[in-house]
N, CA, C and O atoms as a GROMACS GRO file, in nm:
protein
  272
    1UNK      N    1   8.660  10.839   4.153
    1UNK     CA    2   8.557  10.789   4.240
    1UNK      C    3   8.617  10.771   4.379
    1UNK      O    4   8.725  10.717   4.402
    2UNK      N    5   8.521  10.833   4.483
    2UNK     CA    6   8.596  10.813   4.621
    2UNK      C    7   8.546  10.703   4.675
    2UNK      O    8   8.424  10.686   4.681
    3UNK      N    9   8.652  10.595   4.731
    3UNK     CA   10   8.637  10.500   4.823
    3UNK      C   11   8.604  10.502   4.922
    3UNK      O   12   8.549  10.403   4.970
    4UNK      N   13   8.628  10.649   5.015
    4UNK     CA   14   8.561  10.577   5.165
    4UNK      C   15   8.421  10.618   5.182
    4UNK      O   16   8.347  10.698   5.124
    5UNK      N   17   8.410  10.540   5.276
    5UNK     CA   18   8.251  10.491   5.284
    5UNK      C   19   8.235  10.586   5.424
    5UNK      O   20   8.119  10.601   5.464
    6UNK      N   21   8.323  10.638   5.485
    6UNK     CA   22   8.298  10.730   5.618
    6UNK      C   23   8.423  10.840   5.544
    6UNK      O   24   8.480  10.824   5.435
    7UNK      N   25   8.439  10.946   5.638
    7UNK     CA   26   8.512  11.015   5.602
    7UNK      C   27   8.672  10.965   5.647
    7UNK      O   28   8.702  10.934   5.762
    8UNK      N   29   8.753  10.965   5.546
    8UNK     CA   30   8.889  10.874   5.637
    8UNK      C   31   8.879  10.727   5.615
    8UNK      O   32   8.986  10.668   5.600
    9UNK      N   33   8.797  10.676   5.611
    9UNK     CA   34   8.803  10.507   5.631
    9UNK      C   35   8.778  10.427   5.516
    9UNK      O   36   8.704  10.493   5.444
   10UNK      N   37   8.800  10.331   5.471
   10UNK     CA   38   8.772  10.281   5.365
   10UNK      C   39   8.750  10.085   5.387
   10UNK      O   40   8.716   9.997   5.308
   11UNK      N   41   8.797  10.086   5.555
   11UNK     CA   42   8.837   9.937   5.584
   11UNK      C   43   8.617   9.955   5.667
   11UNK      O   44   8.550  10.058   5.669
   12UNK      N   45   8.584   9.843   5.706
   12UNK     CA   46   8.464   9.806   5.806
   12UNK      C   47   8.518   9.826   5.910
   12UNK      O   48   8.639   9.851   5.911
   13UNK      N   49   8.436   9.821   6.043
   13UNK     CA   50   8.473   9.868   6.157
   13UNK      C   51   8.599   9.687   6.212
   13UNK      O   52   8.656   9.676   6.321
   14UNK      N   53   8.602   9.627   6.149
   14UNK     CA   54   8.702   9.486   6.184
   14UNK      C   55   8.806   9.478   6.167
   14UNK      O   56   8.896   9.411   6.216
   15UNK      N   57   8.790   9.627   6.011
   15UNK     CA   58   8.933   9.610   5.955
   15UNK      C   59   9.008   9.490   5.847
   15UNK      O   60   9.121   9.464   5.807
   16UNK      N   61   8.857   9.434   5.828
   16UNK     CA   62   8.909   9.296   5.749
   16UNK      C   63   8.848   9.339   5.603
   16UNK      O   64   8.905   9.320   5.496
   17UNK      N   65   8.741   9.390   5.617
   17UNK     CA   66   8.700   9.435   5.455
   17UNK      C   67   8.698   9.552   5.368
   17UNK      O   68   8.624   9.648   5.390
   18UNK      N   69   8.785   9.546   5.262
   18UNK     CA   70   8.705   9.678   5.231
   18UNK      C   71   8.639   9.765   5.151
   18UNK      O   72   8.643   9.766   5.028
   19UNK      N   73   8.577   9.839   5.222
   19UNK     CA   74   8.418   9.869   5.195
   19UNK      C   75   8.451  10.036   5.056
   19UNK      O   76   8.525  10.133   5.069
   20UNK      N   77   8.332   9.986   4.910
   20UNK     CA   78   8.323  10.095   4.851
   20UNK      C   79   8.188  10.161   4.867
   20UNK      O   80   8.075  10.111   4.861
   21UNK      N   81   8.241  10.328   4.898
   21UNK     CA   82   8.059  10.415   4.983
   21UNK      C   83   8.012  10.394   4.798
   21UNK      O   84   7.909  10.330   4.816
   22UNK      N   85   8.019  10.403   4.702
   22UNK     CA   86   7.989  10.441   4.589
   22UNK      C   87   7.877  10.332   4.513
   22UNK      O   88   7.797  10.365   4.426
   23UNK      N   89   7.892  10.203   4.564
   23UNK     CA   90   7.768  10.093   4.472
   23UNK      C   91   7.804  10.001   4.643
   23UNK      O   92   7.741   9.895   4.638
   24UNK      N   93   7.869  10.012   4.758
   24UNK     CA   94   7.798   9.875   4.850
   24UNK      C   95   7.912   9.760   4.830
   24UNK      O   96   7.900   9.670   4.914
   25UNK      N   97   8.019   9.742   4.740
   25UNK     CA   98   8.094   9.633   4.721
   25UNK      C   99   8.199   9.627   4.847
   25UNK      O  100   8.242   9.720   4.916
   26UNK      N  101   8.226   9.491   4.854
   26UNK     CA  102   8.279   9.499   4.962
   26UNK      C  103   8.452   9.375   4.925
   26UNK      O  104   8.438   9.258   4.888
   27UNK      N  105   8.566   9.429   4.944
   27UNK     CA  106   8.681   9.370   4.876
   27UNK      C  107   8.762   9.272   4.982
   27UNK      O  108   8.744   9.307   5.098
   28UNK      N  109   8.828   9.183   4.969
   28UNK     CA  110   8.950   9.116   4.987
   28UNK      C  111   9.084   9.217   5.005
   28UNK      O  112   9.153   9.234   4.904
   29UNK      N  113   9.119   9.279   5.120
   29UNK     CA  114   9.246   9.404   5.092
   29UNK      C  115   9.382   9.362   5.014
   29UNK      O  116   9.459   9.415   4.934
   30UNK      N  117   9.367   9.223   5.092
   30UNK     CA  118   9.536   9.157   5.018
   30UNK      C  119   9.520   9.132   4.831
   30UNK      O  120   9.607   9.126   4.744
   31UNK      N  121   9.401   9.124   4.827
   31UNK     CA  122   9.402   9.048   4.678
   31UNK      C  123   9.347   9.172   4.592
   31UNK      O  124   9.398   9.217   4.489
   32UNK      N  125   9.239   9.213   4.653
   32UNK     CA  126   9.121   9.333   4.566
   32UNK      C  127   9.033   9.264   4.498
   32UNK      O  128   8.970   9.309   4.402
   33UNK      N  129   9.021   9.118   4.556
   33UNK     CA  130   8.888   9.027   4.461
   33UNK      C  131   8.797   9.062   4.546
   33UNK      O  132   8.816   9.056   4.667
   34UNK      N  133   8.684   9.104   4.489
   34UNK     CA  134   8.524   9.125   4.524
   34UNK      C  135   8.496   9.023   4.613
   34UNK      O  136   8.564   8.921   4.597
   35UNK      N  137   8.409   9.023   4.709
   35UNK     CA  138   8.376   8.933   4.818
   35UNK      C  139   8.224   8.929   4.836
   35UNK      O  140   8.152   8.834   4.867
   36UNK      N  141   8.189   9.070   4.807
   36UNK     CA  142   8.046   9.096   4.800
   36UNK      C  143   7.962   9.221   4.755
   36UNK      O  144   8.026   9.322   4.786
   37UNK      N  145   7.845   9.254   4.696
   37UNK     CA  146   7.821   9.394   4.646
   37UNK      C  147   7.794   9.347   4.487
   37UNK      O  148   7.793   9.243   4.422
   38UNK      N  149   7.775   9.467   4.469
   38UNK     CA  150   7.732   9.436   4.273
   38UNK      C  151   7.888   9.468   4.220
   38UNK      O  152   7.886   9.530   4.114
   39UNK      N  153   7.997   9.444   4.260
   39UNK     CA  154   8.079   9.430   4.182
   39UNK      C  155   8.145   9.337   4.084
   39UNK      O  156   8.108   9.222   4.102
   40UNK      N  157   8.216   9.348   4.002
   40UNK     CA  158   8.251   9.269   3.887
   40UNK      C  159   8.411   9.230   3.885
   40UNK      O  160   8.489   9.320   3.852
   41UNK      N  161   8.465   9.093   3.921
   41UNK     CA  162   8.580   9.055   3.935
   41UNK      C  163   8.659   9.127   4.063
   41UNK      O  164   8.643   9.069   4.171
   42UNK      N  165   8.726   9.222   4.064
   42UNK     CA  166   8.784   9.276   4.131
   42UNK      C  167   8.862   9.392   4.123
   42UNK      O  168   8.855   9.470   4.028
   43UNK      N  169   8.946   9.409   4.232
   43UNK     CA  170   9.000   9.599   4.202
   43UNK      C  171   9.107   9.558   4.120
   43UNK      O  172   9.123   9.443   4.078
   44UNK      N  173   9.197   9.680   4.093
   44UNK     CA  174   9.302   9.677   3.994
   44UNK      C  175   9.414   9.723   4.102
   44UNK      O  176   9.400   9.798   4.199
   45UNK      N  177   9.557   9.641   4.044
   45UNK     CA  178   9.628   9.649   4.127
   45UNK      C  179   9.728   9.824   4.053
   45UNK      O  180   9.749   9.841   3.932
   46UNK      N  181   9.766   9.914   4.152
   46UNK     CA  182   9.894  10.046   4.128
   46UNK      C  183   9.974  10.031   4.185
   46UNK      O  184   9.978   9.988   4.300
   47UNK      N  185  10.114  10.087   4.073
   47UNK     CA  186  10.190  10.095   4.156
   47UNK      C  187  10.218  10.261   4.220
   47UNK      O  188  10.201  10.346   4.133
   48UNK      N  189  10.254  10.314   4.347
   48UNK     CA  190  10.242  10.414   4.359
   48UNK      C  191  10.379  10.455   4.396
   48UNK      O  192  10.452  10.384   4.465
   49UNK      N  193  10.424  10.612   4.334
   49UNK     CA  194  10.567  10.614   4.392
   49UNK      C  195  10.515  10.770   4.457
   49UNK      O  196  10.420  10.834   4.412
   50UNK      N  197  10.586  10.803   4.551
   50UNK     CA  198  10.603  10.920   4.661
   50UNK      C  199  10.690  10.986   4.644
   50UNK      O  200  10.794  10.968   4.708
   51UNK      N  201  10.671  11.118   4.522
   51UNK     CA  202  10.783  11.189   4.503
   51UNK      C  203  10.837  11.358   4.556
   51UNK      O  204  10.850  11.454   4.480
   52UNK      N  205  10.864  11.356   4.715
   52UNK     CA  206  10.838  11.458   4.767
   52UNK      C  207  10.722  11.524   4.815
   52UNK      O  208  10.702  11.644   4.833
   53UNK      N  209  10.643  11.416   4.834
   53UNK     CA  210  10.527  11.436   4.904
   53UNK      C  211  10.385  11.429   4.772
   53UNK      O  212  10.265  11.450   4.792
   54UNK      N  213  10.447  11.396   4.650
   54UNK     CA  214  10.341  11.367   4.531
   54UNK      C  215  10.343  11.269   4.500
   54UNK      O  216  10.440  11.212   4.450
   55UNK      N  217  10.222  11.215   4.523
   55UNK     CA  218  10.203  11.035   4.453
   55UNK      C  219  10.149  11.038   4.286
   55UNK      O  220  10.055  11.055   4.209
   56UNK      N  221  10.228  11.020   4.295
   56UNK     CA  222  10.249  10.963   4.100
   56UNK      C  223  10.179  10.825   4.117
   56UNK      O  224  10.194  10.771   4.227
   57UNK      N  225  10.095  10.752   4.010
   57UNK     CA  226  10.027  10.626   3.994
   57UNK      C  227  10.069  10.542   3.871
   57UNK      O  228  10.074  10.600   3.762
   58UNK      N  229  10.104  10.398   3.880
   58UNK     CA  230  10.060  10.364   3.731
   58UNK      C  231  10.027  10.237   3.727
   58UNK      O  232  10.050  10.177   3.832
   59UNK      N  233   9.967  10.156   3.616
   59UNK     CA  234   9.958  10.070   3.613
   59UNK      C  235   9.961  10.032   3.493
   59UNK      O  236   9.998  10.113   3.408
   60UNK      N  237   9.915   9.875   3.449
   60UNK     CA  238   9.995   9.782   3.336
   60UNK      C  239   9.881   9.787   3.247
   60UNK      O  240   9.880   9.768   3.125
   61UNK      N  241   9.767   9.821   3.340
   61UNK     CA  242   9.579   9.824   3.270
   61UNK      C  243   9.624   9.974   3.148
   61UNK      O  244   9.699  10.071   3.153
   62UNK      N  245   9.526   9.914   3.046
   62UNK     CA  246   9.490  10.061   2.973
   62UNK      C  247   9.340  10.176   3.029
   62UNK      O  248   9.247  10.208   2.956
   63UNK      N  249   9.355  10.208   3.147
   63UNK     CA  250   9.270  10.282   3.240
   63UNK      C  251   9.239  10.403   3.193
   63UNK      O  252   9.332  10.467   3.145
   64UNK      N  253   9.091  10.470   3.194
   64UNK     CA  254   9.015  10.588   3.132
   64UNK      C  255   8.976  10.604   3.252
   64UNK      O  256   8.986  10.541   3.357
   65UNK      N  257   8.919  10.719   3.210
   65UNK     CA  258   8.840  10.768   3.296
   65UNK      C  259   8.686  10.714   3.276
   65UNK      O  260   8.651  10.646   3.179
   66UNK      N  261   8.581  10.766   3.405
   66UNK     CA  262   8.445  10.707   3.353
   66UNK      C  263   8.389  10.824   3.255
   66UNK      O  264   8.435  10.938   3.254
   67UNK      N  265   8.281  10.777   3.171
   67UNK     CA  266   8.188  10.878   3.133
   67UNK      C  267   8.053  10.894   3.163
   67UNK      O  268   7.971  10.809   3.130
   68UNK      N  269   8.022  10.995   3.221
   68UNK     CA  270   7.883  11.031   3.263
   68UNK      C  271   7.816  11.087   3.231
   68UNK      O  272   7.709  11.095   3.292
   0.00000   0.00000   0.00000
């Protein structure tokens, strides 16, 4: 699912929130707790490593994909 809500951007024009184009939710950057929007709790934290220019992801969640 893509996050930005413009092409490139993913923060509001303040830079303080940020914004998902996909349901309207709107996040806390430092934390990823929901602030506003139909979202539920908050984002999930990755860790990301940069291996020669490939970002590898992981995290501690047991994460799927969606089904549609």
């Amino acid at each position: 699912m893509e996050l930005d809500w413009q092409p490139n951007r993913v923060f509001d024009a303040t830079g303080q929130w940020l914004l998902c184009a996909s349901h309207g939710a709107a996040y806390l950057p430092d934390t990823g707790q929901c602030a506003g929007g139909p979202c539920k709790g908050g984002l999930v934290k990755i860790h990301l490593v940069d291996n020669g220019g490939v970002v590898y992801w992981q995290s501690a969640y047991n994460l799927k994909p969606l089904a549609f």
